[in-house]
C-alpha positions in Angstrom: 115.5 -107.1 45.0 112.5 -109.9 45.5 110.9 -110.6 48.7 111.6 -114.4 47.8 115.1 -114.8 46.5 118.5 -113.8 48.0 120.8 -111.6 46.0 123.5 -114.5 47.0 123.6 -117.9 48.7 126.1 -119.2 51.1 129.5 -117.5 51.4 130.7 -118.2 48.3 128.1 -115.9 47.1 126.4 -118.0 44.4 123.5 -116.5 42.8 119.7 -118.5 42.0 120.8 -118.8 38.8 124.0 -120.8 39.6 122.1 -122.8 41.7 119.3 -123.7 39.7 122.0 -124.7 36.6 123.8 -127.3 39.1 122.4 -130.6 39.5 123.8 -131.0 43.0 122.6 -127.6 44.7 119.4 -128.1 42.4 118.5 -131.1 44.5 120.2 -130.0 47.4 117.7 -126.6 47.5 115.0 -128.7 46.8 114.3 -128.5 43.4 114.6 -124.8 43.9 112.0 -124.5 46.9 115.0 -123.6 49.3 115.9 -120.6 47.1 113.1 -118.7 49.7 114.4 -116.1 51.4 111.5 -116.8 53.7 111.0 -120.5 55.5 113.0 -122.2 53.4 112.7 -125.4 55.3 109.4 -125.3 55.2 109.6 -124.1 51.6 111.5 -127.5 51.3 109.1 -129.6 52.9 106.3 -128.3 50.6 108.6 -129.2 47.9 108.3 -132.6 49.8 104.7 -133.2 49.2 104.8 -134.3 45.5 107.6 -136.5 46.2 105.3 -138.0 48.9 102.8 -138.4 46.7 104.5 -140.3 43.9 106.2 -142.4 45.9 102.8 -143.5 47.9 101.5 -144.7 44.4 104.5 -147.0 43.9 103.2 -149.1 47.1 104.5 -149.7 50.5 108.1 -151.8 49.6 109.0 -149.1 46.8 108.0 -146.1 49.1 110.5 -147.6 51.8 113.3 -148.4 49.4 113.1 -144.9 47.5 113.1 -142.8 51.2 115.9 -144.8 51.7 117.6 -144.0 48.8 116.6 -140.3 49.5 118.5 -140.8 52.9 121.0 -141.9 51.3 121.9 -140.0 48.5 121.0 -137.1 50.3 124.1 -137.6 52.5 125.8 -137.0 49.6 124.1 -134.3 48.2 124.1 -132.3 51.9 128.1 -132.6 51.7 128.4 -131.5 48.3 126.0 -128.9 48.5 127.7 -127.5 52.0 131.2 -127.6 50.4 130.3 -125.1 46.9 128.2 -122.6 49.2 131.2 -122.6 51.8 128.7 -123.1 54.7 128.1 -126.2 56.7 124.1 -127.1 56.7 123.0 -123.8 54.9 119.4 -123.2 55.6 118.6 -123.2 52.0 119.8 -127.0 52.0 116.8 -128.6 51.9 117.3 -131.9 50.7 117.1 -133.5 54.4 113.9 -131.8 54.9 112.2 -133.9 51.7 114.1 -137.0 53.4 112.0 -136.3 56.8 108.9 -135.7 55.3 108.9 -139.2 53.9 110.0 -140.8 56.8 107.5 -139.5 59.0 104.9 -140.5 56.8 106.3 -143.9 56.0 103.5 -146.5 56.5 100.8 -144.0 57.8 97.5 -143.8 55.7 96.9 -141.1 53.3 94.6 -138.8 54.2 94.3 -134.6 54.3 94.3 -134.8 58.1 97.7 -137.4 58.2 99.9 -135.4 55.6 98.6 -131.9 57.4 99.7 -133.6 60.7 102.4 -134.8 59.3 104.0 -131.1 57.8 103.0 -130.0 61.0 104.7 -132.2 63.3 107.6 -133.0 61.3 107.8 -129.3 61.4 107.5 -128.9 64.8 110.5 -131.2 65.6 112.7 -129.8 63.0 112.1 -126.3 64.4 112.2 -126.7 68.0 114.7 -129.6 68.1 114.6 -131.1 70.8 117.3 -133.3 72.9 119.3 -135.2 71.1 117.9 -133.5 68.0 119.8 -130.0 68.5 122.7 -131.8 70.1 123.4 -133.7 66.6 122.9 -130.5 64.8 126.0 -128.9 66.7 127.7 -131.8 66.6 127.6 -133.7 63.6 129.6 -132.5 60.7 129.6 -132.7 57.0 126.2 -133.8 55.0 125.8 -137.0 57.2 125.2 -133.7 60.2 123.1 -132.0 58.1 120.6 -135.4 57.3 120.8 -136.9 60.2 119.2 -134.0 62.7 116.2 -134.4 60.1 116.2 -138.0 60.1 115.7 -137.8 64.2 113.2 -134.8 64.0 111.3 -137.4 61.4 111.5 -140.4 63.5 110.2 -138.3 66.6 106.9 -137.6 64.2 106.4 -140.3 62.8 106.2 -141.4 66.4 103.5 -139.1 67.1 101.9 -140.0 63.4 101.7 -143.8 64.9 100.5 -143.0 67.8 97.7 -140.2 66.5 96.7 -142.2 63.4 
């Protein structure tokens, strides 16, 4: 038994292995980073930080366009994902956490300080959801639910990222 994985994911029991051979739960975990049996949302937003990267060198236009697309797709992806483990918004779902991370550092200068501050604070809001942020997580179904809490918690951050940088 690891410290890292889970011996099964979601109730339909799938194991790492399953969901590192499907394309859809491969994205949907994260590119495997929501596999941790410990923080996997945070797990996922590390997994966010490359994707960040690569999309800050392809300018300002392109960054927006691909987060969108992210968004987007991720919808998808979320709905998918929540229907083969048999539970809605899994915690090892992770796509919508890579979405967030991008949107609250959409148009905000790279720096160590601004993508610490963003991790942090786009943590912060994902965690502790506050109003209307936990309200759409009980309430909103399917993988629109599961993106859209993220989405909020990003836009409250990126808030806070415009306002601190």
């Amino acid at each position: 038994m690891s410290i890292f994985l889970r011996d099964h994911y979601g109730n339909s029991r799938l194991s790492a292995r399953q969901i590192i051979k499907d394309p859809t739960l491969f994205l949907a975990f994260g590119f495997g980073s929501g596999l941790s049996k410990v923080m996997p949302g945070t797990m996922g937003t590390v997994a966010a930080i490359p994707v960040y990267l690569a999309a800050l060198q392809a300018g300002q236009i392109a960054y927006f366009l691909i987060t969108m697309f992210i968004v987007a797709i991720g919808i998808l992806i979320c709905d998918r994902a929540a229907r083969k483990l048999e539970v809605h918004d899994f915690g090892g779902i992770v796509w919508d956490e890579i979405a967030g991370f991008l949107i609250t550092m959409w148009g905000i200068a790279y720096s160590w300080q601004s993508l610490l501050a963003g991790f942090a604070l786009f943590r912060f809001f994902d965690i502790v959801k506050p109003w209307p942020i936990k309200w759409l997580d009980r309430h909103v179904e399917g993988g629109f639910g599961i993106m859209l809490d993220d989405v909020v918690a990003a836009v409250f951050a990126a808030l806070m990222m415009r306002i601190w940088f």
